[in-house]
N, C-alpha and C positions, 0 to 999 in steps of 0.2 A: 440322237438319230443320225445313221451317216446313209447319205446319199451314194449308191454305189449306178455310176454310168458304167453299162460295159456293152460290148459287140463282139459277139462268139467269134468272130473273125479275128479278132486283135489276141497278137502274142501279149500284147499288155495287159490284155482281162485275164488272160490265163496265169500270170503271175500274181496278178492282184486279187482273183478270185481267193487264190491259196492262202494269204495272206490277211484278209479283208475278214475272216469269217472269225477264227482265232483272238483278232484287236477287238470286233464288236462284243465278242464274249469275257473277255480280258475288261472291260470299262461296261458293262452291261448296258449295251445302248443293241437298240434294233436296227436293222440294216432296210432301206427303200432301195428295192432293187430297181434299177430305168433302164430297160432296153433300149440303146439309140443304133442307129445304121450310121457307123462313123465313115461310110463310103459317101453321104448324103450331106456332112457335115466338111467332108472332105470336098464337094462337089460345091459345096457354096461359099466356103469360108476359104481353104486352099486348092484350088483347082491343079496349082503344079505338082500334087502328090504324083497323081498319075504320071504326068512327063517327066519327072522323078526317074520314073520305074523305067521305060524306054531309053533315055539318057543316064546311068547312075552316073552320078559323081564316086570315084573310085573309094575317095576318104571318108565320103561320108557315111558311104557303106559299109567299111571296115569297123568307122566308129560305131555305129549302128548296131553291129552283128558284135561288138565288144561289151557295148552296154547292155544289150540284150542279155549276154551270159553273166556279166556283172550281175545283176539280179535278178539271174534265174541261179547262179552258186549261192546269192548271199539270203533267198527265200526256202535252198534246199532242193529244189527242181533239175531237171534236165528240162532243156526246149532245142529245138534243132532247129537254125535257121539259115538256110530257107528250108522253109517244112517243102515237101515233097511236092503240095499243091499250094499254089500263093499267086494272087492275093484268092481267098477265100470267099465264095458268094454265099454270104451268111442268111439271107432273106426269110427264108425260108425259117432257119433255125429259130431268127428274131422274132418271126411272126409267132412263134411257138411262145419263147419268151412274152411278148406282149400279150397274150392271149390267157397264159400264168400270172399273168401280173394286174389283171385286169379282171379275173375270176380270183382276186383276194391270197395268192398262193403263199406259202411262206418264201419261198426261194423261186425263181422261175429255172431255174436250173438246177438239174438232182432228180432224189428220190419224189415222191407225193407225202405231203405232210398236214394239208387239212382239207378241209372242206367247206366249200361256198354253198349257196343258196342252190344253185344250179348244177356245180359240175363238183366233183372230186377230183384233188388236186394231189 
């Protein structure tokens, strides 16, 4: 079983989504998907993300946006950063997510692929 945390907002789920579905099928293990709000985790655990963003540190943003394409070339992706709109108010999305994952879904992200007791997923 591998536990996959992601937050539609993060360029890092979007790397790791691409990546994460392939290995689980590669080693025939099922994937738990966990929607989190890493704005929430960010808000109790690291609060200086934010004044981060207001202040950058010059280097760390370069490294940031180097690692970034670092592996988004070596999982075969294009990502643009900074995307167009950032940071992203994923809430809503999540809510979607949690609400798929909660009604038994296979993926909470994608196509519909089963069916719960109650809804069609």
């Amino acid at each position: 079983m591998i536990e996959f945390f992601f937050d539609c907002s993060s360029p890092w789920t979007y790397l790791a989504f691409h990546n994460i579905q392939p290995l689980a099928k590669e080693f025939g293990a099922e994937i738990s998907w966990r929607p989190i709000l890493v704005g929430g985790i960010f808000n109790t655990i690291n609060p200086s993300v934010y004044a981060s963003r207001e202040k950058p540190v010059e280097a760390k943003v370069n490294y940031t946006k180097k690692d970034m394409a670092d592996w988004a070339r070596s999982a075969g992706l294009a990502i643009k950063m900074r995307p167009t709109v950032f940071p992203v108010n994923s809430v809503k999305a999540m809510r979607g997510c949690i609400w798929r994952s909660r009604a038994r879904c296979s993926s909470p992200i994608g196509a519909a692929t089963r069916t719960s007791r109650r809804t069609r997923c």
